[in-house]
NUDO-556377 format. One line per 8 residues: number of its first residue (from 1); their letters; for each residue x, y, z of N, C-alpha, C. Coordinates in pm, whole numbers, plus 50000, padded with zeros to 5 digits. Example, Ala and Ser with C-alpha at 12.3 -4.5 7.8 and 13.67 -1.06 7.14 Angstrom:
2
1> AS> 51319/49431/50780/51230/49550/50780/51320/49670/50780  51285/49775/50708/51367/49894/50714/51290/50003/50787
//
This chain:
291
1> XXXXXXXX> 14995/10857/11689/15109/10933/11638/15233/10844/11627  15252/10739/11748/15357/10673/11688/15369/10604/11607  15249/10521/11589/15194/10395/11429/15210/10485/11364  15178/10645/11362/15242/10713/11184/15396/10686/11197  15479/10720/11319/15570/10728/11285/15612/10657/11211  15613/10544/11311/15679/10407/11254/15661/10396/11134  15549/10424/11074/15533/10336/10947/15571/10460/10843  15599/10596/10869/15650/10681/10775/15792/10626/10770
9> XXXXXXXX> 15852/10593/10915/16034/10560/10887/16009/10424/10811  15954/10318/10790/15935/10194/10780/15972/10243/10605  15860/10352/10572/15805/10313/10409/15920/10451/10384  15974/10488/10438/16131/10555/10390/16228/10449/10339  16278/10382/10426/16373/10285/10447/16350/10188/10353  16250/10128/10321/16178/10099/10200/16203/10137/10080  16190/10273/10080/16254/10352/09924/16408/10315/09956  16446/10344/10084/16588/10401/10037/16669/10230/10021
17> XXXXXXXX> 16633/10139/10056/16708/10022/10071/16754/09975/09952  16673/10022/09819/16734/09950/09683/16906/10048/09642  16864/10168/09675/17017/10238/09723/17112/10188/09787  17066/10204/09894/17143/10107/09997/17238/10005/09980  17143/09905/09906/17206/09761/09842/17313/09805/09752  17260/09880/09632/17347/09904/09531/17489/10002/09552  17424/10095/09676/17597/10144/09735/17683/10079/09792  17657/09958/09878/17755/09846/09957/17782/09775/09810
25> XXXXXXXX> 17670/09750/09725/17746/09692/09599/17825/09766/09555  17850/09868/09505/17976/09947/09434/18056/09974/09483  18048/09964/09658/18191/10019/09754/18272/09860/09715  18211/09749/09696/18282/09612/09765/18301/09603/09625  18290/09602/09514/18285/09539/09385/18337/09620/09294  18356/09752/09296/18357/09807/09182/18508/09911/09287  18464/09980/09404/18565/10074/09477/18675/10018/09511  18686/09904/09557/18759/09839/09609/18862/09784/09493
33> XXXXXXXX> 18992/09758/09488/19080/09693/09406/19098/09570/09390  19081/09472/09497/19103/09374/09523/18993/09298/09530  18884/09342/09525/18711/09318/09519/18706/09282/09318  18748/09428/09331/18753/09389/09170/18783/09301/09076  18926/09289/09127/19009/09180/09071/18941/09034/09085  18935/09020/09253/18847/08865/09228/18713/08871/09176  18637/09012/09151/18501/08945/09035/18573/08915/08879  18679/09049/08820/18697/08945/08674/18787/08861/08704
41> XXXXXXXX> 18859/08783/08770/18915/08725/08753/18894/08563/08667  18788/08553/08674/18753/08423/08666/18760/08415/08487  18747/08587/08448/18722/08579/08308/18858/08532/08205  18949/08499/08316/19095/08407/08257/19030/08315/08188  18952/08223/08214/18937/08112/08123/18819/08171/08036  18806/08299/08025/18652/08347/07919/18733/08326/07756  18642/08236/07654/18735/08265/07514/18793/08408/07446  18661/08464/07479/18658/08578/07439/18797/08673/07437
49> XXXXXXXX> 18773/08656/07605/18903/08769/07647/19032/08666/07615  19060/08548/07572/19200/08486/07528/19206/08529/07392  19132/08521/07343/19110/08529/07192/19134/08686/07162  19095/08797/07214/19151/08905/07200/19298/08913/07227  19336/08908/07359/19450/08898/07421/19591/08811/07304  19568/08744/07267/19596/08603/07187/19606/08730/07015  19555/08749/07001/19489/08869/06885/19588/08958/06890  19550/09016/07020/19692/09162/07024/19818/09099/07103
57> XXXXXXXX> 19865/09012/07094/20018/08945/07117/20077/08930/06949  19981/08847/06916/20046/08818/06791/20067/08905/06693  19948/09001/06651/19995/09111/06579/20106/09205/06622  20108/09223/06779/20202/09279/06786/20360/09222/06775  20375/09061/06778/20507/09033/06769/20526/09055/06620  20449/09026/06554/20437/09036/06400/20503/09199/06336  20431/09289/06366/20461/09433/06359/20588/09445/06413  20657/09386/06541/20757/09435/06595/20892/09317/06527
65> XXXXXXXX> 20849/09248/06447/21010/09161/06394/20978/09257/06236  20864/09281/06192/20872/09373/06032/20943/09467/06068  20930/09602/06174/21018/09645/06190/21159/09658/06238  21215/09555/06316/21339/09531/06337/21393/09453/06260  21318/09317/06203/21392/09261/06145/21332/09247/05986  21345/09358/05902/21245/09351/05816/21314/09275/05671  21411/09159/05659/21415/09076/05573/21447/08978/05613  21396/08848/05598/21464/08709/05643/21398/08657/05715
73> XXXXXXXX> 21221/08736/05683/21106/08629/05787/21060/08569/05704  21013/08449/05756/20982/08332/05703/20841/08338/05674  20740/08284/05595/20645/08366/05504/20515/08268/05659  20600/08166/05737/20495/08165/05789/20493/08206/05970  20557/08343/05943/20559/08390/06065/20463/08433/06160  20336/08453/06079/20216/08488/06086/20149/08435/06189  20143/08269/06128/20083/08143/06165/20179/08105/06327  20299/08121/06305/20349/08049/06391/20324/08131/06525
81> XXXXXXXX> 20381/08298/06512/20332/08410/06608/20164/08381/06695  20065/08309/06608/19878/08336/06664/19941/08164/06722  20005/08059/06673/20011/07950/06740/20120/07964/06890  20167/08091/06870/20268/08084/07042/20132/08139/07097  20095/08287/07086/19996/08380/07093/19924/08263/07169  19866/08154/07121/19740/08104/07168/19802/07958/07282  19945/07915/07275/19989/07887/07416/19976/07961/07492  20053/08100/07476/20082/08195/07629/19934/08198/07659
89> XXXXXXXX> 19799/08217/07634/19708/08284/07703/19628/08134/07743  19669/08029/07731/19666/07912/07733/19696/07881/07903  19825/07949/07886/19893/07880/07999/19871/07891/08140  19900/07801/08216/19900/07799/08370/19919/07971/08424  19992/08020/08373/20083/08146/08426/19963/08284/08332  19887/08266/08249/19765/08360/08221/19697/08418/08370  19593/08343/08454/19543/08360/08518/19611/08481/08609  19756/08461/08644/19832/08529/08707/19822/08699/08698
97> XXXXXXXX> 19912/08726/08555/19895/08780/08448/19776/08882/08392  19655/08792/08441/19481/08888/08407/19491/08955/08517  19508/08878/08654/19468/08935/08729/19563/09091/08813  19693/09069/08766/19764/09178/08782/19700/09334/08691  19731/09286/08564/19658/09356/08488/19573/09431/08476  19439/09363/08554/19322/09446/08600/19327/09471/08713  19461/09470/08812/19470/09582/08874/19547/09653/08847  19620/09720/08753/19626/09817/08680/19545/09874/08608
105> XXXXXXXX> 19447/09831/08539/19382/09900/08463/19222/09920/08570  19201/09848/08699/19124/09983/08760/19200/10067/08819  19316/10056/08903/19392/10172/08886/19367/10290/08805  19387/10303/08672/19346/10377/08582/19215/10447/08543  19136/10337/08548/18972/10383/08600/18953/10471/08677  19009/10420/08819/18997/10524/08910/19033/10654/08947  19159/10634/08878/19227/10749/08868/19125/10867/08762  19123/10869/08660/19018/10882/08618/18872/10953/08678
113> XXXXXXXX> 18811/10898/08710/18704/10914/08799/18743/11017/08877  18826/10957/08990/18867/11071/09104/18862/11217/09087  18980/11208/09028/19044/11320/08986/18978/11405/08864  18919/11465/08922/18866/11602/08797/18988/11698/08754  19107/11632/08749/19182/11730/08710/19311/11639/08603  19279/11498/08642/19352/11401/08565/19365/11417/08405  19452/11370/08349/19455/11413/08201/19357/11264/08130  19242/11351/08094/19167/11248/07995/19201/11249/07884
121> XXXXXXXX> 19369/11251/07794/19322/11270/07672/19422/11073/07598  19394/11058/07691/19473/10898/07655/19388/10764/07632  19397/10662/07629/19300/10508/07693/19341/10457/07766  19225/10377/07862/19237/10331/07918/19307/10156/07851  19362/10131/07932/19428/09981/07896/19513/09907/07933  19505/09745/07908/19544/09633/07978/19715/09600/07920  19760/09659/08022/19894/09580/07950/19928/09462/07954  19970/09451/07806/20011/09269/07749/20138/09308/07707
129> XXXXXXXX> 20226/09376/07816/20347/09290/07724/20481/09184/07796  20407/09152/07845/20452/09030/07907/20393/08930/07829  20244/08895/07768/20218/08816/07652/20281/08823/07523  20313/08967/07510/20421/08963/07374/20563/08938/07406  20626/08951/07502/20741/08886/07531/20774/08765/07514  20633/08647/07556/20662/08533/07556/20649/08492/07408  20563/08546/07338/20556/08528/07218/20635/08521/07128  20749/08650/07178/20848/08645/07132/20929/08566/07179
137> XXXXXXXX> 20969/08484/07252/21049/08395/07277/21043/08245/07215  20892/08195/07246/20887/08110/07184/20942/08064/07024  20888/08251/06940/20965/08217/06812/21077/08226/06781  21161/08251/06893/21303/08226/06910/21317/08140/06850  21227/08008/06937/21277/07855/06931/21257/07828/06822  21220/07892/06679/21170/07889/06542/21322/07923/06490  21410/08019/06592/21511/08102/06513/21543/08186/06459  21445/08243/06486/21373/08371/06441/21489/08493/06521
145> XXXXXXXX> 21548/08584/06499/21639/08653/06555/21565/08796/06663  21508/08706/06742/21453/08819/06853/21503/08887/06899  21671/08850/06961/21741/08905/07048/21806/09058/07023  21751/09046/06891/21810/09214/06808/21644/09318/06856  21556/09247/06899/21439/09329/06905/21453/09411/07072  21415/09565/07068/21419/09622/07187/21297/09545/07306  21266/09623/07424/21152/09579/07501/21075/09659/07424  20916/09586/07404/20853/09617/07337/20684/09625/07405
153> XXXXXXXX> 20684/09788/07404/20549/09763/07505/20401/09702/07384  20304/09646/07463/20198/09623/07430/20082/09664/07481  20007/09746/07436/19880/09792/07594/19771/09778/07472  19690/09716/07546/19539/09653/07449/19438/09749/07507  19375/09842/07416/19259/09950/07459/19171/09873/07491  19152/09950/07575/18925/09928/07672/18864/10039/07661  18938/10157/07652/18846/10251/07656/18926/10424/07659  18872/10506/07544/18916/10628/07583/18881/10684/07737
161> XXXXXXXX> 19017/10725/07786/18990/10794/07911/18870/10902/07932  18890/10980/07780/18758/11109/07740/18630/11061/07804  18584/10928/07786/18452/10837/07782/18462/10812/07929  18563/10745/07987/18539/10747/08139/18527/10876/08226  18600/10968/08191/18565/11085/08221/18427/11161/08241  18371/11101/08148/18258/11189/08153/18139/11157/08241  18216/11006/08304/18107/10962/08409/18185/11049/08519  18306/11102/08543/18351/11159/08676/18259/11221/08728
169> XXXXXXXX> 18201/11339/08713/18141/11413/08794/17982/11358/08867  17959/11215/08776/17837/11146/08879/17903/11082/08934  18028/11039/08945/18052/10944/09029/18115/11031/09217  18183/11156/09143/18232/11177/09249/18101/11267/09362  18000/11272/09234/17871/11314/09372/17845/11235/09475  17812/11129/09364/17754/10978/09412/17832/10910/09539  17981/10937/09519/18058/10835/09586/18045/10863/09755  18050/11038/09796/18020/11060/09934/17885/10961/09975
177> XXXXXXXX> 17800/10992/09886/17636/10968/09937/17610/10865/09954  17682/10735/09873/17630/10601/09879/17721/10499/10009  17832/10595/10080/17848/10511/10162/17805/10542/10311  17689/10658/10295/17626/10657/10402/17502/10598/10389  17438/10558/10253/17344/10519/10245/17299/10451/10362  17357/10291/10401/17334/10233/10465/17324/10263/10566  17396/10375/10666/17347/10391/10807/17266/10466/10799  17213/10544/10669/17088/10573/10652/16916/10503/10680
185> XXXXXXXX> 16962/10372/10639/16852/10264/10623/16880/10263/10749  16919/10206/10816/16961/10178/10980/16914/10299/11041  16898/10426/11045/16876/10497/11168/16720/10514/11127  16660/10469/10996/16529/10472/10993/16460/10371/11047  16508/10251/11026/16506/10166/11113/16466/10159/11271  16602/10203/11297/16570/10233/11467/16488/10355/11511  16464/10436/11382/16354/10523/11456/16211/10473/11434  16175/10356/11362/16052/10288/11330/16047/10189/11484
193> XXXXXXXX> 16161/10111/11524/16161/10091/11656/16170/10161/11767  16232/10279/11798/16174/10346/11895/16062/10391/11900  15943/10434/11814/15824/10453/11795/15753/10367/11786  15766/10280/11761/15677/10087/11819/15666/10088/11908  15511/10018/11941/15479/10021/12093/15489/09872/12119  15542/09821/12234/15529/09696/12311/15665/09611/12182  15637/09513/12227/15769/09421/12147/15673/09354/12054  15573/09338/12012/15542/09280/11955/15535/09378/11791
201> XXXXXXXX> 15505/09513/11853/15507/09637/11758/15652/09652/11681  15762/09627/11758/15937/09600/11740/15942/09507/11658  15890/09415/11697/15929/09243/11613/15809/09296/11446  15727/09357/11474/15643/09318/11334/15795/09440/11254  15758/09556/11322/15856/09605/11255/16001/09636/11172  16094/09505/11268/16202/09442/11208/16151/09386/11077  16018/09291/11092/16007/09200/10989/15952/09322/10895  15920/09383/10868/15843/09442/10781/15978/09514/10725
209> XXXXXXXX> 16107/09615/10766/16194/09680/10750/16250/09555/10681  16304/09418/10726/16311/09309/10640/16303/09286/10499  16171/09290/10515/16071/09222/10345/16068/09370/10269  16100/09497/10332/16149/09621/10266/16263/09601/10204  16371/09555/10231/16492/09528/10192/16484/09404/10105  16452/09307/10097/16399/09173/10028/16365/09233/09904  16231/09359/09928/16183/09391/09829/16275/09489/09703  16411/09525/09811/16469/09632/09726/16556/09538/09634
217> XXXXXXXX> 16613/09393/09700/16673/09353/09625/16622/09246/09493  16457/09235/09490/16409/09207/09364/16390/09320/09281  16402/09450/09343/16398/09545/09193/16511/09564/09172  16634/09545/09257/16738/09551/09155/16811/09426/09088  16697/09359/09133/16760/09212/09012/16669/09188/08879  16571/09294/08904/16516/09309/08737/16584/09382/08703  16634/09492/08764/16723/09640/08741/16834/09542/08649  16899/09502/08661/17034/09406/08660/17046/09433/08503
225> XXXXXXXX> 16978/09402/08427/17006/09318/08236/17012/09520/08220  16884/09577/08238/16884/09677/08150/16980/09784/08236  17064/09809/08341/17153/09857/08374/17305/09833/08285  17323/09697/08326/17465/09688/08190/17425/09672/08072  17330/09691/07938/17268/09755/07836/17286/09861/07866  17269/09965/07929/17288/10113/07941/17448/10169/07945  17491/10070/08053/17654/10049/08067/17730/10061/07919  17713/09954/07863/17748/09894/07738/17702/09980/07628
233> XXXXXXXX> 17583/10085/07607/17580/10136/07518/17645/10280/07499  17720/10296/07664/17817/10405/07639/17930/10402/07567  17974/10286/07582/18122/10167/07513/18086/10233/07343  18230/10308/07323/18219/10317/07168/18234/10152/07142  18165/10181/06991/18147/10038/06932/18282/09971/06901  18382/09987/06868/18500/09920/06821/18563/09898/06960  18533/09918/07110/18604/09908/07205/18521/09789/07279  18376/09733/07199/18333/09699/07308/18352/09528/07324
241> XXXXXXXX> 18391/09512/07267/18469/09317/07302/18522/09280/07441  18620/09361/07461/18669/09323/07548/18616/09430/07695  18595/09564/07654/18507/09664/07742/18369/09570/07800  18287/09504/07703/18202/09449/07758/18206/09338/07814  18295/09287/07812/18280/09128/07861/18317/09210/08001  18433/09292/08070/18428/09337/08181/18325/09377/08247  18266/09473/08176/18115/09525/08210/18004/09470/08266  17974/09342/08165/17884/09230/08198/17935/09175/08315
249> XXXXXXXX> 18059/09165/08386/18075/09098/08457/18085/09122/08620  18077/09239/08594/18122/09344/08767/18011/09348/08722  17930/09436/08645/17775/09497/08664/17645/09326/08670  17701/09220/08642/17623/09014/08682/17683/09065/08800  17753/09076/08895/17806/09078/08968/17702/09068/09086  17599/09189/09053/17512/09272/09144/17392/09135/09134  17356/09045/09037/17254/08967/09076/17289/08938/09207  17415/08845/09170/17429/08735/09327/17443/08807/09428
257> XXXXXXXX> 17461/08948/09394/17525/09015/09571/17366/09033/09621  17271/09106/09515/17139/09131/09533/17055/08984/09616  17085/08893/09504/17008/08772/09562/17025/08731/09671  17176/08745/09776/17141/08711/09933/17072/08804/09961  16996/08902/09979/16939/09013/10046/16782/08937/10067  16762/08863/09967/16659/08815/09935/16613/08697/10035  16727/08672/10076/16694/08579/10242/16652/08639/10304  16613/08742/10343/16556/08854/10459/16393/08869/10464
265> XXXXXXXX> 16383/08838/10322/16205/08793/10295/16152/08734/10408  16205/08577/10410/16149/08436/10536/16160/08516/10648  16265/08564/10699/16306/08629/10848/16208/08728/10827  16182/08816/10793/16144/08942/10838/15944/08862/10814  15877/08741/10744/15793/08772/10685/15734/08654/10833  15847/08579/10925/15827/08515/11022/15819/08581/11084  15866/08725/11156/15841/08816/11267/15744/08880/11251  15705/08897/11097/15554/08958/11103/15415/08863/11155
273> XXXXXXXX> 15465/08755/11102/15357/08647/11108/15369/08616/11291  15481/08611/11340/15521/08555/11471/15400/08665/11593  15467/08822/11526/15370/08911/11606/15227/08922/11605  15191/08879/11477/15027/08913/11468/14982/08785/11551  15034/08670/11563/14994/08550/11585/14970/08580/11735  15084/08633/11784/15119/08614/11928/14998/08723/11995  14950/08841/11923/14871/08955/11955/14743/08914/11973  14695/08776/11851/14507/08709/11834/14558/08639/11985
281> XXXXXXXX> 14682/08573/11987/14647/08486/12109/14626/08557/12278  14702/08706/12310/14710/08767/12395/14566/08846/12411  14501/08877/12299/14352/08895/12290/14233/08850/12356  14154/08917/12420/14010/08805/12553/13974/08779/12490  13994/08617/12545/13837/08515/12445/13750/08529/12502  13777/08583/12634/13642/08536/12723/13564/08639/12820  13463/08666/12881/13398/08728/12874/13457/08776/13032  13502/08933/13110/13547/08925/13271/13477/08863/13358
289> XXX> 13558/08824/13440/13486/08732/13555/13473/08573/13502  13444/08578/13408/13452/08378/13385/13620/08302/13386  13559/08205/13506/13698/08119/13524/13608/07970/13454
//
């Protein structure tokens, strides 16, 4: 009765560990603000996201001197606006800049999410106008008469709020459940060890609860590609440039967090091997009574 136990909590913990993984992944990576920020951050130097960013500076300084200053621009204002445009997102002081940014705009996410009562009828988005500011300054140095232009906001869409919304109500199921997951795996755990007999029954069983967890984190590193494909095909199509490069990057995120788990294989596959070994050797070779 206790070898069932054990091995019913064993092959629970088993199922539940690819959960598990993926709820400590979304509390640290995705819940967290500051988790967040340092996974995109790095996407400062991505072309992609300069090249958008760079994109909506310049059109917008462009739009904002036609209307304030709408005679006496110079025919190559165009050119000169995408050549500041592509210093500022250039510069030392970008990196800064992204990373504020996207914490505002999960801010917004979250808000979102949370709140089933939040107003979805807006987008979500990155404010740049601190990139159009500089933009505008630089073409100062052209002579260009900026100083007649008001503050001028810039916010670059990622996403109708409507669309994030509609993940709210899985998320806010989800969000109680996945951060008990883990002391979930854990008390199955220790009830697979209290029902082990002798230490050698303990030790196979660590290792085996182990290579359970090992095992959860190779299905969610096949999981990985066709999860953000699923992600990404919620993304209306005209949003998804810059929506996806985020996407791809918190949801890559989960390989590498997945792939340490995958150290637990050797450990857990040595305590199995350690116990059976130690059990042939504790075994009579020899027949009672022979010395």
């Amino acid at each position: 009765m206790r070898s069932f136990t054990t091995a019913v909590a064993l092959l629970l913990a088993t199922l539940l560990a690819p959960f598990a993984i993926a709820g400590t992944w979304l509390t640290a990576r995705v819940d967290d603000r500051d988790e967040y920020v340092a996974t995109v951050g790095g996407l400062a130097d991505d072309p992609t996201v300069r090249r958008i960013l760079a994109d909506a500076a310049a059109a917008g300084a462009v739009e904002a001197l036609q209307q304030y200053v709408p005679v006496g621009l110079p025919a190559a204002v165009r050119d000169w606006a995408r050549a500041a445009a592509t210093v500022v997102v250039e510069s030392p002081e970008f990196p800064t800049f992204w990373r504020s940014a996207n914490a505002d705009l999960h801010d917004q996410v979250l808000t979102v999410l949370e709140d089933p009562d939040a107003p979805a009828d807006g987008v979500i988005t990155v404010d740049a106008s601190m990139l159009l500011a500089q933009v505008l300054l630089q073409l100062q140095d052209r002579g260009i008469p900026v100083a007649v232009l008001p503050d001028i906001p810039l916010l670059v869409p990622v996403e109708r709020e409507a669309r994030v919304a509609e993940a709210g109500p899985a998320y806010r199921a989800a969000d109680g459940v996945i951060r008990v997951l883990p002391f979930a795996w854990l008390a199955l755990v220790g009830v697979a060890l209290v029902a082990a007999r002798g230490w050698r029954g303990r030790c196979r069983a660590v290792g085996l609860a182990l290579l359970g967890g090992a095992l959860a984190a190779a299905v969610l590193l096949v999981a990985a590609d066709p999860l953000a494909s699923a992600a990404l095909d919620r993304v209306e199509v005209e949003r998804r440039e810059l929506a996806g490069v985020l996407l791809d990057t918190v949801i890559g995120s989960l390989e590498p967090y997945a792939r340490g788990f995958l150290l637990a294989a050797p450990v857990g596959l040595a305590l199995v091997v350690a116990a059976s070994w130690s059990g042939r050797r504790e075994s009579p070779s020899a027949e009672p009574g022979y010395h």
